[in-house]
Each structure stands twice: as C-alpha cells, then as structure tokens.
C-alpha positions in Angstrom: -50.4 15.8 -16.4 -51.0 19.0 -15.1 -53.0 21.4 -17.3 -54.1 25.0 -17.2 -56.3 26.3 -20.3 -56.5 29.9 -20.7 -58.9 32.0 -23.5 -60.1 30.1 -26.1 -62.4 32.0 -28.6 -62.7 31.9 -32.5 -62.0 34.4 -35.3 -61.2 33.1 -38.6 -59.4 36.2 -39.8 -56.3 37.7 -40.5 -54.8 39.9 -38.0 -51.5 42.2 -37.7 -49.1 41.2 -34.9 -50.5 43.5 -32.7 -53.8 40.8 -32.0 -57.1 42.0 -30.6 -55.4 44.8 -28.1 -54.9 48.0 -30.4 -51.3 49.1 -31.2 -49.3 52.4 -30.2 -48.5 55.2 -33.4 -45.7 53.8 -35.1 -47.1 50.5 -35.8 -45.4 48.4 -32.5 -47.5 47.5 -29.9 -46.3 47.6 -26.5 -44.4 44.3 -26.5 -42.0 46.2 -28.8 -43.1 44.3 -32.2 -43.7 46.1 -35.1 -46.3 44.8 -36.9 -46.5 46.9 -40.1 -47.3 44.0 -43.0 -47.1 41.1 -40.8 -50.0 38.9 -40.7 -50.7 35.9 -38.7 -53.8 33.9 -38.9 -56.5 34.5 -35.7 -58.3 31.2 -36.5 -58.1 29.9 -33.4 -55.2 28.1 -31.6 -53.7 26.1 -29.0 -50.5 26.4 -27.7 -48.7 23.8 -25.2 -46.3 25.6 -22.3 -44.2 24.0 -20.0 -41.7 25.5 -17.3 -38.8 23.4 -17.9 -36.4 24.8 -15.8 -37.2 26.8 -12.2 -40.3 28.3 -10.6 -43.4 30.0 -12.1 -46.2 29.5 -9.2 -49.7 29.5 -10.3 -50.4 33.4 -9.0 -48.0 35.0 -11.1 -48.9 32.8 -13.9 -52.4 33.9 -13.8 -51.7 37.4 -13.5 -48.7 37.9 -16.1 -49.8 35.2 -18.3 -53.4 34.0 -18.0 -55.0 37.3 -17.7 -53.1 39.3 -19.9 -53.1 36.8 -22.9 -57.1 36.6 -22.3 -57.1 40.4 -23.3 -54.8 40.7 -25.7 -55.4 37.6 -28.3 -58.3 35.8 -27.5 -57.7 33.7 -30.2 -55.4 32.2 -28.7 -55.6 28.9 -26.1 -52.4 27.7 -23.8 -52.6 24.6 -21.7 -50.0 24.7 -19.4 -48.7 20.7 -18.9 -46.1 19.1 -16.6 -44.3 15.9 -16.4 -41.0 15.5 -18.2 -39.5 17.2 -21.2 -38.0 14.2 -22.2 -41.6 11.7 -22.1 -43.2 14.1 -23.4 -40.5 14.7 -26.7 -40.6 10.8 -27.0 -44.8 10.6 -27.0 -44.7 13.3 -29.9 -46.1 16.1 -27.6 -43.2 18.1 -27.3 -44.8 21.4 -26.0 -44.8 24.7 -28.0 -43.4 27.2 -25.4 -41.0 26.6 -22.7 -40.1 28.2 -20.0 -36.2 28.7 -18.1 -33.4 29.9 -16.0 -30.4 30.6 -17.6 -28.7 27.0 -16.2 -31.5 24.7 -17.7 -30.6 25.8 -21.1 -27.6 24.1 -21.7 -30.3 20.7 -21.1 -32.5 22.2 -23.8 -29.7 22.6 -26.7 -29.1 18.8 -25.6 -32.6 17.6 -26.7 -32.5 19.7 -29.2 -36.1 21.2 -29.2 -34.8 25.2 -29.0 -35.4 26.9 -32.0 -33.3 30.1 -32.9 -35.7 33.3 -32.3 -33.3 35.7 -34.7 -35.0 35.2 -37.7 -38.6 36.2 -36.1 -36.7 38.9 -34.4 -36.1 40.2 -37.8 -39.0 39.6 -39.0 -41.0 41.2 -36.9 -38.4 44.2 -35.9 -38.5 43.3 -32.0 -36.6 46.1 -30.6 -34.4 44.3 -27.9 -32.8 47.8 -27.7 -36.0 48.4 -24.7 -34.4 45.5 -22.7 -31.8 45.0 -19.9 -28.6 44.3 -22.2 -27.0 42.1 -19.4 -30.1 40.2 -19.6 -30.0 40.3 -24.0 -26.4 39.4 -23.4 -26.4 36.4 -21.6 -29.0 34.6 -24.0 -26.4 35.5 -26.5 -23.7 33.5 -24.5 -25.3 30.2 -25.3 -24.4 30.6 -28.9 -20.8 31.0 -30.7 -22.5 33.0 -32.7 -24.8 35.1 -30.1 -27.9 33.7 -31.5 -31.0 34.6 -29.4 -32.3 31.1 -28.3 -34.9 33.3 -25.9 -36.3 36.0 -24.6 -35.8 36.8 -21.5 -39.0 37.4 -19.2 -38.0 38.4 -15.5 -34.9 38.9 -13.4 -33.7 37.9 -10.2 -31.4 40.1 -8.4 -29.3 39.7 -5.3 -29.6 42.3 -2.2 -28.0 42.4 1.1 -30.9 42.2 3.4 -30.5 43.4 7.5 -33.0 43.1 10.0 -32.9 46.6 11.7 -34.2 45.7 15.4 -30.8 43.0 15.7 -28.5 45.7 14.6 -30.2 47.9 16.8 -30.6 46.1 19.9 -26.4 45.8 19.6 -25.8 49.7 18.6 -24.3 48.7 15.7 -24.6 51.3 12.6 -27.0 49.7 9.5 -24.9 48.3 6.7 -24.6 50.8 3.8 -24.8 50.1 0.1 -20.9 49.6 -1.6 -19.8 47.3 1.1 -17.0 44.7 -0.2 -17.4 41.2 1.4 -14.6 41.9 3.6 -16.4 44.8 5.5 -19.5 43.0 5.6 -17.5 40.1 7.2 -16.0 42.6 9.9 -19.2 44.3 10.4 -20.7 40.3 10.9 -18.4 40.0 13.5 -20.0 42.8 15.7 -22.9 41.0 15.5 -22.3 37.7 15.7 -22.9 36.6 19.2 -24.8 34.8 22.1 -27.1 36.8 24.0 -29.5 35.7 26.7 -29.1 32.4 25.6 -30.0 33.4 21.9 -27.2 32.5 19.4 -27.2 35.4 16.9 -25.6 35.6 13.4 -23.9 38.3 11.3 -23.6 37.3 8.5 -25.2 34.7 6.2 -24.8 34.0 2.2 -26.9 30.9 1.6 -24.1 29.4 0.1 -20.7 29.8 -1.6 -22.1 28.9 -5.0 -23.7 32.3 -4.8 -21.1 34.2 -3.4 -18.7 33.2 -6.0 -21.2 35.3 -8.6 -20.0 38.0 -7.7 -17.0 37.0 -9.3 -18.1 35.1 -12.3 -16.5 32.2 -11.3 -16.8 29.4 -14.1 -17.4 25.7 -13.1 -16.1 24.1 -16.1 -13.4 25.3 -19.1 -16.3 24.9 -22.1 -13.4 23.9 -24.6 -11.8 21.2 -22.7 -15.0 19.9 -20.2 -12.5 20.1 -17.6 -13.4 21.5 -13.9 -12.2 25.3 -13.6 -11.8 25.3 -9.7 -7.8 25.4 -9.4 -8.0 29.1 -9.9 -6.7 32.1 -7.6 -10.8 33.7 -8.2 -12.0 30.1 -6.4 -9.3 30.0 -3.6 -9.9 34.1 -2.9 -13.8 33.0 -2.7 -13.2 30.1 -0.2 -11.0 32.1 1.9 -13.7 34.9 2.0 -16.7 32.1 3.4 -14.2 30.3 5.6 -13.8 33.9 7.2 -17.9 34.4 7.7 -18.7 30.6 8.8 -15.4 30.6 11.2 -16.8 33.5 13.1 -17.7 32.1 17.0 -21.0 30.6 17.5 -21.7 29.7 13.6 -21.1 26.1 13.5 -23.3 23.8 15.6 -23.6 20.0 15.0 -21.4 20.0 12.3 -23.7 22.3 10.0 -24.2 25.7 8.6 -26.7 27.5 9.4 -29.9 27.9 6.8 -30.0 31.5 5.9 -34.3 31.5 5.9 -34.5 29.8 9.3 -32.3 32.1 10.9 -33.5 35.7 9.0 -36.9 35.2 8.2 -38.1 32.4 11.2 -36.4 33.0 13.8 -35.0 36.6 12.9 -31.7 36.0 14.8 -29.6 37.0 11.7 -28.5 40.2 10.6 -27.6 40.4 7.8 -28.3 37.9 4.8 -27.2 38.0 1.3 -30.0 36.7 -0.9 -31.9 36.6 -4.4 -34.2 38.9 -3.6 -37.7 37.2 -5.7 -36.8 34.2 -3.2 -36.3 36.7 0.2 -39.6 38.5 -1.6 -41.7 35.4 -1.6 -41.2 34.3 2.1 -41.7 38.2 3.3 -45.1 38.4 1.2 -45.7 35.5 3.4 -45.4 36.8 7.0 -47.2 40.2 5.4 -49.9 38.1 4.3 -50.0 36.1 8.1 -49.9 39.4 9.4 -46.7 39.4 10.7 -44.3 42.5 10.8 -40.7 42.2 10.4 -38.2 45.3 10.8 -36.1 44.8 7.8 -34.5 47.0 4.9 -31.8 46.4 2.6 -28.5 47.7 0.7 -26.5 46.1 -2.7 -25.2 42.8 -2.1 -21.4 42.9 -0.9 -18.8 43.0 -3.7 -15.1 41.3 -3.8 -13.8 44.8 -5.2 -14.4 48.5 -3.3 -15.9 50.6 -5.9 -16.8 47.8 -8.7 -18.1 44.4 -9.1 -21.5 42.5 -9.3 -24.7 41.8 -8.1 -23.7 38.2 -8.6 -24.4 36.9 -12.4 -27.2 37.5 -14.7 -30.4 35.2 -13.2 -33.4 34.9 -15.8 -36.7 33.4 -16.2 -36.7 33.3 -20.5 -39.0 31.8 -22.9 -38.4 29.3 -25.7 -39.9 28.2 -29.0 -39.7 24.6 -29.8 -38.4 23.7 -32.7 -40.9 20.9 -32.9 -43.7 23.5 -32.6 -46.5 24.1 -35.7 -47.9 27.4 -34.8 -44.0 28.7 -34.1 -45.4 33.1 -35.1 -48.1 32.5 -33.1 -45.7 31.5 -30.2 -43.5 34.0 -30.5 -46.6 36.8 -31.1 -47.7 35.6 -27.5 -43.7 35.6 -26.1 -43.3 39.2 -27.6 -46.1 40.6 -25.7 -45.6 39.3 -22.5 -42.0 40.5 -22.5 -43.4 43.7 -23.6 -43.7 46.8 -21.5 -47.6 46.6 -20.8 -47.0 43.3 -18.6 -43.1 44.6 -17.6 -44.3 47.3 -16.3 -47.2 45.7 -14.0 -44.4 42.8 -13.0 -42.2 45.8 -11.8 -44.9 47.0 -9.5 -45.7 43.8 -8.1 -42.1 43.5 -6.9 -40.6 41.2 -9.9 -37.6 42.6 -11.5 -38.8 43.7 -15.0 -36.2 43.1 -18.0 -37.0 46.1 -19.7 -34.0 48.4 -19.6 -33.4 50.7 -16.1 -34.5 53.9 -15.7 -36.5 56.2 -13.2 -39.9 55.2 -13.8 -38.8 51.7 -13.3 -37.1 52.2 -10.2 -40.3 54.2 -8.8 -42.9 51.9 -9.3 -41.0 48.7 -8.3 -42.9 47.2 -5.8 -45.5 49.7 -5.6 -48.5 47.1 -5.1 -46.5 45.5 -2.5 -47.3 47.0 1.3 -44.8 45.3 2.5 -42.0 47.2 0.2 -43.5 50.2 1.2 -40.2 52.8 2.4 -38.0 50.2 1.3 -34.7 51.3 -0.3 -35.5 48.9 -3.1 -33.1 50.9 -5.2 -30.7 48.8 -4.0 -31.6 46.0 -6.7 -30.6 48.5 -9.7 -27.8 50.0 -8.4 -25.2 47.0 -9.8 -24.3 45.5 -12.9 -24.9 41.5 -13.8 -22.4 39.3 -14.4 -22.5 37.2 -17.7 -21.9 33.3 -16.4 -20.9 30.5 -19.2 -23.2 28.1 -18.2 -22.7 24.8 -18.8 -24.7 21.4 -18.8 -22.8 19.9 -16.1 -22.9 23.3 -13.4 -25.9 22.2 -11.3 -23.8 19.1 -10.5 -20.2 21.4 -9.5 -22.6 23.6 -7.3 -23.6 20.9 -4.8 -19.9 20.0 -5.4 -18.5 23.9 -4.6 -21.2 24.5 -1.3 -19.9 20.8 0.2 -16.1 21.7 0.1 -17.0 25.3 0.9 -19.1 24.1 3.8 -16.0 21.3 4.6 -13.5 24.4 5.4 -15.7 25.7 8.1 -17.6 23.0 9.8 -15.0 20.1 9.3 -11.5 22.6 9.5 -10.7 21.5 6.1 -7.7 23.8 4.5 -8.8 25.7 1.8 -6.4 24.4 -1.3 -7.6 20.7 0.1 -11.3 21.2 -0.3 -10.7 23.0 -3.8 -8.5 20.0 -5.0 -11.2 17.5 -3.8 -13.6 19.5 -5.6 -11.9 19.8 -8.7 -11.1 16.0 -8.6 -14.5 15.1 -7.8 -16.2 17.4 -10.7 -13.2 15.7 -13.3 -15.0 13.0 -12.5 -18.2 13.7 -12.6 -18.0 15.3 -16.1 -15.6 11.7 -17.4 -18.6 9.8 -16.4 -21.2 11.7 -18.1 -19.2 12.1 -21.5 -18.6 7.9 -20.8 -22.2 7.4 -20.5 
C-alpha cells in the first residue's frame, strides 16, 4: 500500500475553521468558509486519502495538496494509500477522503461510503456562490434531491488544438474559434493527405465517446437501466465521425489512428480535438525534453453554429467517507484546497480552476507554464459545460460506443447497424450486471 505522510505537528487547542493560516475581514478564509463560532479541535490528526477514481500524479499532489496543507493546518497529517476501495472497506480502513471524476461516483453511492456534504456546507456557510456553477451543478445531478456529495476540485476542458507549421506548409488558413464539427470536417479535408510519402491527418477526435459530449448524449435511460443509443442525437453523432475517419488515407490496417501519436509524436496531424489537462501533460513533456512544437489552439468544434458545448462537465471532486471519525476536520482540509488561495495557484500552473470565470482567471492561466506562453488559452473559457447523467454502467457503453463508431469507418459498417449492435450489446451488458 502506497503511502504518502504530509505535516504532522501537535497543538492541543481549539482553533476556528480558519486553522493556523490567518483569515481575511469578514471572518472566511480564502477557501470560502466562514468560520465565525466554529471550532474544531487542533489536537493532532491523521486523515486517510485515496484517489478513487482518475489521475492525481505525485507533482501536483505535492504542490496543491502536500505543501499547501503543511502551511495551513499543521495539525493535521494525510497518508495518501492505494490498493482497492473495496479491500480496504472490508479490512475496516475505509479511508477518510476520496478523491474522483464525475463517472466514478455512481461506484461510490454503490458501496455506500459518500457522505452528504450539505449539512457542513451549512454549517460552516461555504459560499459555493465563488465556484463554476456547471461544475456545482453536476455534483447536484447525482442526487434527486441535488444533494452535494462533493466538492469539486479541478476541471478538465476540451480545446481544438492545430499544429500551425502542417496548416502552413499546405496554405491553409488556421481554424478559428466557433467552428461546428461540420466545418472542422471540411477544413480536415484540405489537410488530409499524403505528401512525400508522409500520410498527414486533418482531423482527429480521440474517440466518439468524446465527441458525443458535445451533445450530452446519455448512455443509459436512469429510470428504466435500458441503453439510450436508438436516438436521432447518437445517429447524428455517428454520421458526423464516419464523415472524419472516411476521409482518404485515415484508415490503415484496419485501425484508427491514435490522436497523441499522430499530433504530439509524430506531428503529422492538424488538427486534434482533446481534453486539454491530458494534451497539457504530454506538451509539458516535449518542453521539459527541450523540444519545440508550433502549436495553438481555438474552442473545440460544436454540433450547432453559434451554441453548444465544450463537451460535458469533467471534474476531479473530493469526498467524505461516511465511515470517517474526524469527518470537520476532513471537510476543513477539502474547503481550503478548493478555496481561492490554492485555485488561484492551480490556474497559473495551467489546471483549470473551479472557481467561477472572470478576467483575472483567464489572465493568469497558465502563467508559470513557458510553454503556454502567447497561447490563446482563452479558448478553454469561452464555452459552456454540459451536465451528463452519469451512470454506474457508462464506462462499460463507452468502449461499447468508440467500437461501433470505430466499426462504421474501418469495417464500412452502416451507421443504424453499428447503433443497433451497440444498443443490443449495452441491454445486455446492463441484464447481466442487475442478474449478478
């Protein structure tokens, strides 16, 4: 089991919310708690976190969590452990603070180990006016009665990102922010091509699961657990990726082609639709190799001229375990990290903060990043969320969608064909779970 022990000193007192750190006029400190006669105990304290669901790499969790817990409650210890939820629940070690994406949720409220965060909210007066209400209001979709199960940490947003030096070696104009999927598909075709013996691609989405985001496409009816895909959104979706992976030259050996590979290895892409803390990550690589890459980007393509999303709202949120015995203490250390004191140094290390939009936030994103330097990172605010209604069995209709999407291009499959399959197969899938 992996462990990782931040701060650990001693203080038998009684402190206000606000911990060793000062507070702001006003009585809230900067994670937006107002800690006016609230007292928790500062006797010292150690608090189990696990990421449950996605990625949390061990350089952002020492600089958003390990360094700015040690200076703001000393008191406080947190061992970070791994393994599974589920051995770890049965052994009586359920941990105290979890960590997850939006689709690992529906997993939690199946063991049963969230516990509801409204009644600290109140209690406490967290302000979750300060935050991103796409972000606020797809916690609340997990609930019939828009409970907060979490509070959300960091986002993820989508951008279409070109590589100037392929557009410019074919005279072709950059892509502009606004496009629809359907312009970005004809202006894929201007690209797409093979030169010098160098097959080069306009257009790529990393799959359809993503695409169809941008229309807040559900996998599964939640009142019946039956498949959604026999829809007109699902067929209009298919229809859009069968027209980018038709285009000449895409398909070789019977596969797609990966959109990293292709953009970021090989740089024979133009254009790639992508989560941008993903497409981050592999450029603060080749930055930190010393490799330079001609590259900008624009809002991700839209079904709709003039409206639609940047795909649906993607989260990294924390969670209190109801099995937890230091739950204030837990949500003290939650509050402050979603706070604008570590928001704001997230934003300018190129994570999309959840605090709600505005100038300053759109100035310093990125700002400790070189290689987001000129950037027109402005892209990444410039779009509205999606809410998705998640559901326990999605991650399985996913694999499902991107195989019959795939299917339509590689193998010729018609499109109402592969959406049948799909549908039949994900009927399935969900029968067999509710069997077992």
């Amino acid at each position: 089991m992996k462990k990782t022990t931040i701060c650990a000193a001693a203080a038998g007192l009684l402190l206000f919310l606000n911990g060793c750190g000062g507070q702001e006029s006003g009585g809230k400190d900067q994670g937006g708690v107002n800690s006016e006669a609230v007292q928790i105990s500062s006797d010292p304290v150690t608090l189990k976190f696990m990421v449950s669901y996605g990625a949390f790499n061990d350089e952002n969790f020492q600089a958003y969590f390990v360094d700015q817990l040690a200076k703001k409650y000393p008191n406080i210890t947190v061992e970070r452990v791994g393994g599974k939820l589920e051995d770890l629940i049965a052994a009586g070690e359920t941990p105290d603070l979890l960590m997850s994406g939006l689709p690992g949720i529906p997993a939690l409220q199946d063991l049963k180990v969230i516990e509801d965060l409204g009644p600290y909210i109140k209690k406490f007066k967290t302000d979750l006016s300060k935050y991103n209400p796409d972000a606020i209001g797809a916690i609340k979709t997990f609930s019939d009665k828009e409970d907060m199960l979490a509070l959300p940490f960091r986002m993820n947003v989508p951008a279409l990102f070109y590589n100037k030096d392929v557009f410019d070696t074919f005279g072709i104009p950059y892509p502009q922010d606004g496009m629809t999927w359907e312009e970005a598909t004809v202006l894929a075709g201007k690209l797409t091509r093979k030169e010098s013996n160098v097959q080069y691609y306009g257009l790529l989405v990393g799959g359809a699961d993503r695409m169809a985001m941008g229309l807040v496409l559900p996998y599964v009816n939640k009142q019946t657990n039956e498949a959604a895909l026999g829809t007109d959104g699902w067929q209009r979706l298919f229809n859009q990726y069968k027209a980018i992976y038709s285009l000449p030259g895409y398909i070789t050996d019977g596969k797609v082609p990966t959109t990293v590979d292709k953009f970021i290895k090989q740089q024979t892409n133009g254009m790639a639709a992508y989560w941008s803390a993903d497409m981050f990550g592999e450029l603060k690589k080749m930055a930190t190799n010393g490799q330079t890459f001609n590259w900008d980007m624009a809002t991700v393509p839209t079904f709709d001229k003039g409206k639609g999303y940047a795909w649906q709202v993607e989260s990294q949120n924390f969670l209190i375990s109801s099995a937890s015995k230091h739950k204030e203490q837990a949500f003290q250390v939650i509050s402050y990290l979603v706070g604008e004191e570590v928001q704001k140094l997230q934003n300018k290390g190129g994570e999309v903060p959840v605090l709600r939009e505005s100038e300053g936030i759109r100035k310093d994103f990125g700002t400790d990043l070189s290689f987001l330097k000129g950037k027109h990172t402005d892209a990444l605010f410039m779009l509205p969320q999606g809410l998705h209604q998640h559901t326990k069995y999605d991650q399985k209709a996913r694999s499902i969608i991107n195989a019959a999407a795939e299917e339509t291009a590689t193998k010729g499959v018609d499109v109402n064909t592969s959406l049948r399959n799909a549908q039949e197969k994900l009927n399935q899938y969900i029968k067999d779970q509710i069997g077992g």
